[in-house]
C-alpha positions in Angstrom: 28.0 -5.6 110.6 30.5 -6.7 108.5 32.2 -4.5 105.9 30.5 -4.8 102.2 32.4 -5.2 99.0 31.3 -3.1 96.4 32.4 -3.8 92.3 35.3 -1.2 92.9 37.0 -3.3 95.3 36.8 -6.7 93.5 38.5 -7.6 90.3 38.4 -10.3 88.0 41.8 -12.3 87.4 41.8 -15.7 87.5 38.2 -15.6 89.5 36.7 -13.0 91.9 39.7 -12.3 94.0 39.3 -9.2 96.6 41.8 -6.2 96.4 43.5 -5.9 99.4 45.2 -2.9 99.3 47.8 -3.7 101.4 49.2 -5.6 98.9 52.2 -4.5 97.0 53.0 -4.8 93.6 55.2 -7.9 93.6 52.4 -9.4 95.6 50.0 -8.4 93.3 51.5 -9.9 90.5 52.2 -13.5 92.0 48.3 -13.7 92.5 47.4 -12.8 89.0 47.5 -14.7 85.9 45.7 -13.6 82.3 44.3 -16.7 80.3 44.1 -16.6 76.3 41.8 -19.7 76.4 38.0 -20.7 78.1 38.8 -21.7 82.0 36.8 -24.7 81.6 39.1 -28.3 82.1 41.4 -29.8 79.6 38.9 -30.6 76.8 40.3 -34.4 76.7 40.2 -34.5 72.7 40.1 -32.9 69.9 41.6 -31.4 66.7 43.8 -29.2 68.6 44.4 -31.8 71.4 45.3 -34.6 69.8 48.1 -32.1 67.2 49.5 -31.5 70.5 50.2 -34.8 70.9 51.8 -34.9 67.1 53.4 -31.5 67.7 55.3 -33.0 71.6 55.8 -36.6 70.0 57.9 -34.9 67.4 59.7 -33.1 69.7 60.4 -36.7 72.0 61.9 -37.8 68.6 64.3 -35.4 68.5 65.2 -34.4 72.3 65.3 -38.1 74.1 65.2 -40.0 70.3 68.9 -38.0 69.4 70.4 -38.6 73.1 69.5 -42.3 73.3 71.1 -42.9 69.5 74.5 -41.5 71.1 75.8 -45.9 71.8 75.9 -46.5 68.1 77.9 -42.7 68.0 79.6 -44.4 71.0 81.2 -48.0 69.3 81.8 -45.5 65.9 83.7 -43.2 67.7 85.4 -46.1 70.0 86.2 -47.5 66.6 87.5 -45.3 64.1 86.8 -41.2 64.6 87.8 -41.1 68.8 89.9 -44.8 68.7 92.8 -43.1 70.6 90.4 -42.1 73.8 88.9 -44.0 76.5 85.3 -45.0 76.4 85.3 -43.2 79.3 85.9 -39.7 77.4 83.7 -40.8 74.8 81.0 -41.0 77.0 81.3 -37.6 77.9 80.4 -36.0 74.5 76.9 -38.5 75.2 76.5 -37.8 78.9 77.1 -33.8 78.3 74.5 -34.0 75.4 72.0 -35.2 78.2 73.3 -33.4 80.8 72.3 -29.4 78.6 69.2 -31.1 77.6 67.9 -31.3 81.0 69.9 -28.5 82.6 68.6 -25.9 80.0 65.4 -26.7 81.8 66.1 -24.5 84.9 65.7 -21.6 82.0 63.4 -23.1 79.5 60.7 -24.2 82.4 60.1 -20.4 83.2 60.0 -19.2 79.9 57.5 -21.1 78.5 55.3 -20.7 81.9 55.8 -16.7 80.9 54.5 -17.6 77.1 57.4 -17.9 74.9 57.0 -20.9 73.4 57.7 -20.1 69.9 61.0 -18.6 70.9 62.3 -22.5 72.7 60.5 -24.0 69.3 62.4 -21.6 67.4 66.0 -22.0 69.0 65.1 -25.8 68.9 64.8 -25.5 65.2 68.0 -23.8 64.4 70.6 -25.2 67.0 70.0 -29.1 67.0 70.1 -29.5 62.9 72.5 -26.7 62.6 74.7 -29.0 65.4 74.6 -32.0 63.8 75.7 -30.5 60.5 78.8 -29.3 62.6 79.2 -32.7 64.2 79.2 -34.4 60.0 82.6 -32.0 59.6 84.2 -33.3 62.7 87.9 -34.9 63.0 89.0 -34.0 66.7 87.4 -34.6 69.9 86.8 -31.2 71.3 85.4 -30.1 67.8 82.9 -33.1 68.4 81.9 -32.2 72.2 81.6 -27.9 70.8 79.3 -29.5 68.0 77.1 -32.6 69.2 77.6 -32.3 73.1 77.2 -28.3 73.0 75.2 -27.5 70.1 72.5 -30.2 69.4 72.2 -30.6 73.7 71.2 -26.6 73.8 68.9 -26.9 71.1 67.1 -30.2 72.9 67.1 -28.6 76.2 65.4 -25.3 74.4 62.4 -28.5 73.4 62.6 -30.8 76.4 60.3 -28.8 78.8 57.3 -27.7 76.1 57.1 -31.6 75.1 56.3 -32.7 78.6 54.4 -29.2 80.0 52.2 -28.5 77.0 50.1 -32.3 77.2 48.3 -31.8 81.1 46.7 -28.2 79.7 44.8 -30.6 77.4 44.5 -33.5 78.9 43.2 -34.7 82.3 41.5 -38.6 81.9 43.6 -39.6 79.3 46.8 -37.7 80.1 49.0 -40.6 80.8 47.8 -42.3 77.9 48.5 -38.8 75.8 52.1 -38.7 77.4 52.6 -42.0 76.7 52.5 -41.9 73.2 54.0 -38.3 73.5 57.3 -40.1 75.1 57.2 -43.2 72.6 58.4 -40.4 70.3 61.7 -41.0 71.6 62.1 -44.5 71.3 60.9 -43.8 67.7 63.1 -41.7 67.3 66.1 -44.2 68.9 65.3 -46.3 66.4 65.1 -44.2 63.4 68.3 -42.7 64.0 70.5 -45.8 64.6 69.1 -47.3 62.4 69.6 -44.3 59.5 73.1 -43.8 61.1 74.1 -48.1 61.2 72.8 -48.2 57.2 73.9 -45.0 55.7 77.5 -45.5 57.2 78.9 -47.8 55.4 77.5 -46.2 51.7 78.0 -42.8 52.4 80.4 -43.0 55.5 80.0 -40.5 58.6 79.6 -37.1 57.0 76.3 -37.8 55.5 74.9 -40.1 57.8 74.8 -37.6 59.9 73.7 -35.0 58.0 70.7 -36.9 56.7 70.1 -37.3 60.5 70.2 -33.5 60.6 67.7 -32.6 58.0 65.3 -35.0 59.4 65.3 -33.2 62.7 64.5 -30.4 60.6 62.0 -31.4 58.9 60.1 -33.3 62.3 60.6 -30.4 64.4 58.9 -28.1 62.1 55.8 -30.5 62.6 55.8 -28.8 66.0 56.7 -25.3 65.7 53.3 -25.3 63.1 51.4 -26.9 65.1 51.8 -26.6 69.0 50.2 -23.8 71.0 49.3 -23.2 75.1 46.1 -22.6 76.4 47.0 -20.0 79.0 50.0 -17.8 79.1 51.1 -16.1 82.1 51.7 -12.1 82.3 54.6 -12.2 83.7 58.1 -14.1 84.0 58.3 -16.9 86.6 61.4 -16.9 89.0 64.0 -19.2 88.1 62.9 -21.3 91.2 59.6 -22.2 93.3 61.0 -22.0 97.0 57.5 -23.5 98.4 58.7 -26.5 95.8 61.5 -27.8 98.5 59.4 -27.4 101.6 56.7 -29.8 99.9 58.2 -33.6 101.3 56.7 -35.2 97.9 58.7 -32.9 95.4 61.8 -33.6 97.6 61.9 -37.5 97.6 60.3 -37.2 93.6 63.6 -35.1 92.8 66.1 -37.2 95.0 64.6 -40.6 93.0 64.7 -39.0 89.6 68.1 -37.8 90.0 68.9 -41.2 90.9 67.1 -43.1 87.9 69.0 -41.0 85.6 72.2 -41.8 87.6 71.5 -45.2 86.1 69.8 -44.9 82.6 72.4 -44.1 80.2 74.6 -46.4 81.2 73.4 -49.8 79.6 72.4 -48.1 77.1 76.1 -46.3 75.7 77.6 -49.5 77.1 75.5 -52.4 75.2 76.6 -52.5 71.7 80.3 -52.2 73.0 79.8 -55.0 75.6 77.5 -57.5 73.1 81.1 -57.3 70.8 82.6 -59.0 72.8 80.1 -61.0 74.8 78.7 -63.4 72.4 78.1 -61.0 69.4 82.0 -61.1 68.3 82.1 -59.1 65.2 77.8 -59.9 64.2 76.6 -56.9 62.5 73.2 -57.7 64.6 75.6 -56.2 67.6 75.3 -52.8 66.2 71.8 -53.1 65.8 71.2 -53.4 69.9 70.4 -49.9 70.5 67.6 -49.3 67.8 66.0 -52.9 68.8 65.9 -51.5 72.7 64.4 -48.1 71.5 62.1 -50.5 69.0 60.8 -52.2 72.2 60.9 -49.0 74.5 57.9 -47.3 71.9 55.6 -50.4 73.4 57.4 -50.0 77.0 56.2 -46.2 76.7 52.7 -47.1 76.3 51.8 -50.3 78.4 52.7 -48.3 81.5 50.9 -44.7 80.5 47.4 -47.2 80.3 48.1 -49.0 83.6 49.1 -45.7 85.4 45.3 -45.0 84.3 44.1 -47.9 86.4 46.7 -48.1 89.4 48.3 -44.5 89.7 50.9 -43.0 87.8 53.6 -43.4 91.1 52.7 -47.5 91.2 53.4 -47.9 87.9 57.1 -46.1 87.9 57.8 -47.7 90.6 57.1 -50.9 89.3 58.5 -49.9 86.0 61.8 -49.0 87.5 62.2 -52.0 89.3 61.9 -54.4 86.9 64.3 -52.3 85.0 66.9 -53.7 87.5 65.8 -56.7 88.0 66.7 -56.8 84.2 70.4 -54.7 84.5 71.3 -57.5 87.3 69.9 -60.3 84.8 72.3 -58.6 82.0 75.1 -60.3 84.4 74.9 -63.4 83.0 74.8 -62.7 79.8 77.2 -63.8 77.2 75.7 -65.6 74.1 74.0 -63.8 71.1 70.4 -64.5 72.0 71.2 -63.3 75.6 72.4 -59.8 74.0 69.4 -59.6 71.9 66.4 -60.5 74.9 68.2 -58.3 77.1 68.2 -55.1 74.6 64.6 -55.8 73.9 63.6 -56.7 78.0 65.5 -53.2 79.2 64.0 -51.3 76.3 60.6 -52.5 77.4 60.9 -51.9 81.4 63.1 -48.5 81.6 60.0 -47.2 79.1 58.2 -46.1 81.8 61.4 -43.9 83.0 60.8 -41.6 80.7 57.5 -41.7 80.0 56.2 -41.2 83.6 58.0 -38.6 85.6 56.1 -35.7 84.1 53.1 -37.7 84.7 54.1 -38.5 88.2 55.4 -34.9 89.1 51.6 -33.7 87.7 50.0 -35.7 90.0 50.7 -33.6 92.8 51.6 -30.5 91.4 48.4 -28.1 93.4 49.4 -25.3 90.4 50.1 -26.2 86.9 51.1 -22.7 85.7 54.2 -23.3 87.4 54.3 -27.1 86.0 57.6 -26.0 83.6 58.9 -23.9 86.3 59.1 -27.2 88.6 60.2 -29.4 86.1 63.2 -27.3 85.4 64.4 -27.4 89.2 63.7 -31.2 88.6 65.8 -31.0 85.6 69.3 -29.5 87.1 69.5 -32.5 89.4 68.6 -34.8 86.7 71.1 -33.3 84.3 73.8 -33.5 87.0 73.3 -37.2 87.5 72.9 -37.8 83.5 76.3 -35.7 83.4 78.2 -38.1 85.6 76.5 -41.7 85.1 78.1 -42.8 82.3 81.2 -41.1 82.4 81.7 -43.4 86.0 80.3 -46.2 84.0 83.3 -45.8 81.3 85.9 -45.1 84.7 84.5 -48.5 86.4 85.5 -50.1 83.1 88.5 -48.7 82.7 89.9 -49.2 86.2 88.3 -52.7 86.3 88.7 -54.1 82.5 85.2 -55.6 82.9 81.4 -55.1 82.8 80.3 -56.1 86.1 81.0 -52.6 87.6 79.0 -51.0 85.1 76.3 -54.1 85.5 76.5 -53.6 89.2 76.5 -49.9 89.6 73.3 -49.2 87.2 71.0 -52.4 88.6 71.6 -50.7 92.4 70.6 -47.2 91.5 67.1 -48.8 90.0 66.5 -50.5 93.4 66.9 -47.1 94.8 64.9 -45.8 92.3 62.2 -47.8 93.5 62.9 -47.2 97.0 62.2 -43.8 96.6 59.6 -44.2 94.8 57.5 -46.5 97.5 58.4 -43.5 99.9 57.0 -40.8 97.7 53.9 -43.2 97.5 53.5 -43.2 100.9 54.2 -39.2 101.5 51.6 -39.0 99.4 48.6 -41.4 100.6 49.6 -41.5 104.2 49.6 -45.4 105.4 47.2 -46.6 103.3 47.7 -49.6 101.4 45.3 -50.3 99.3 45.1 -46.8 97.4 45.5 -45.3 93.5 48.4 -43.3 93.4 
């Protein structure tokens, strides 16, 4: 007859899990995880849901919303502050910024799956106001890439992972919807900031600009150190890295695409205003506008694709998202009159949308474990800050080498269709050959 368990040799953790008592500690505790919240499934509403959802969009405004206003930082600095550098050394201060707020992630992921979120909130707080304040005092390059590059991308990196890892505790049905509007925070953001930055210039010159823009990160990012909060909390630290993450094929060709999308990403944007002045926008004040009217369109590309991905899948709807993003880069070619500028700021904003907005949602998808959500999208991050490091800066060497655009044109619309590539291949490691199937 087979052995019986009696109620000394079962515990409670996480469900009625067996003590083996060949276990050893380490072992032990990998298995268990304390919750500080009911067990049922993500309530899908709510007070508390929904300030979530105020407490991460806030934090999109001022992680993604700061690193996509660095092209009207770019044509300023290209212009006045940084005129004796090339672009392509400009871009660095930009690409850096991006590159520490998604490499911090490798650190940040496991922290916040151990349960210190308050501490990421709180360093967020202090270092990305505190670095723009440096950045208003600025005259020389290097102090510019200690204070904006350094500084503010730490402190964003600190926020990154708790604005995309906190939404899926709460929400299931509607979580791409939730992380849609979640994401849009950046593209509000985008637009707030240039827009503060392009009109405050000119009456109160650089300093202030930017040091309006710094207490308003402030002030926004204290909306989510009040009001966000996890649902379960692990007992102990995570490892910096999930091995079993690597020998999973979907997580592999999801990394190697994402890396690749954000290869491409910055460079149209840091390269637009720059590229309109003197393609059809010669000295038009609308020129320096460009980057605020592509964030203004990328708050409705945000959300179209979070209520399809409902409907067709969260991987169908990057992928198509990211396509039409090139399509749109190689359709950016051609363009040399004003109105060209203008439809293609708005057209890019509203197609590379969903590149933000739907990674988290896609990695979700297939994640078996969501206590080790932040842990995976920190390994995802260190690629993706790699590729966000070096995109532009080759952007700004293509157009240094070549004197011309079409490199940079070229270079960005081929690593979408790449993008996409991979994309239709993690569709398929996932479903298997089925074609007709929500994914």
């Amino acid at each position: 007859m087979a052995n019986r368990l009696t109620q000394s040799d079962i515990t409670v953790e996480d469900g009625i899990v067996p003590r083996d008592k060949s276990l050893n500690q380490q072992e032990k505790a990998e298995a268990t995880e304390v919750t500080v919240a009911e067990k049922d499934d993500p309530p899908d509403g709510g007070l508390i849901a929904w300030l979530q959802v105020v407490g991460c969009f806030a934090l999109f405004f001022n992680t993604w919303g700061i690193t996509n206003t660095f092209g009207v930082f770019q044509t300023y600095y290209e212009n006045e502050l940084l005129q004796h550098m090339s672009p392509s050394s400009i871009s660095w201060i930009g690409s850096t910024q991006s590159f520490l707020l998604l490499v911090v992630g490798v650190i940040s992921g496991p922290l916040y799956d151990a349960g210190h979120l308050r501490f990421l909130l709180w360093s967020g707080l202090v270092l990305v106001p505190f670095g723009l304040m440096m950045t208003s005092l600025c005259t020389e390059y290097w102090q510019v890439m200690l204070a904006q590059a350094l500084c503010v991308g730490v402190g964003t990196g600190c926020l990154y992972i708790p604005s995309v890892a906190i939404i899926p505790q709460y929400f299931y049905k509607r979580k791409a919807l939730a992380m849609g509007i979640v994401t849009s925070g950046s593209s509000l953001g985008g637009v707030i900031y240039a827009l503060m930055f392009q009109g405050l210039l000119p009456r109160v010159g650089f300093g202030w600009a930017t040091r309006i823009m710094a207490f308003t990160s402030l002030a926004t990012i204290s909306i989510s150190f009040l009001v966000l909060r996890r649902r379960t909390v692990a007992t102990q630290v995570r490892s910096l890295i999930d091995v079993q993450a690597f020998h999973e094929r979907p997580y592999v060709i999801y990394c190697f695409g994402i890396s690749l999308s954000y290869l491409a990403f910055f460079s149209p944007i840091f390269y637009l205003q720059t590229y309109a002045l003197s393609h059809g926008l010669d000295g038009q004040t609308i020129a320096l506008y460009l980057v605020a009217l592509l964030n203004a369109a990328s708050v409705f590309g945000r959300l179209m694709p979070s209520l399809i991905a409902d409907r067709i899948g969260p991987v169908h709807t990057f992928s198509l998202s990211v396509f039409l993003s090139g399509v749109t880069v190689f359709a950016w070619i051609n363009t040399n009159s004003g109105a060209g500028n203008i439809a293609f700021a708005a057209f890019f904003g509203f197609f590379s949308g969903g590149v933000v907005a739907l990674p988290a949602v896609v990695l979700t998808s297939f994640t078996p474990d969501l206590s080790r959500l932040g842990t995976r999208l920190g390994m995802s991050s260190v690629l993706n800050s790699v590729a966000s490091l070096i995109g532009t800066p080759i952007a700004g060497a293509i157009l240094s080498s070549t004197g011309n655009y079409l490199g940079i044109q070229l270079f960005a619309g081929f690593l979408f269709m790449a993008t996409a590539g991979s994309l239709v291949a993690l569709r398929f490691a996932l479903t298997g050959k089925k074609l007709i199937v929500k994914a």
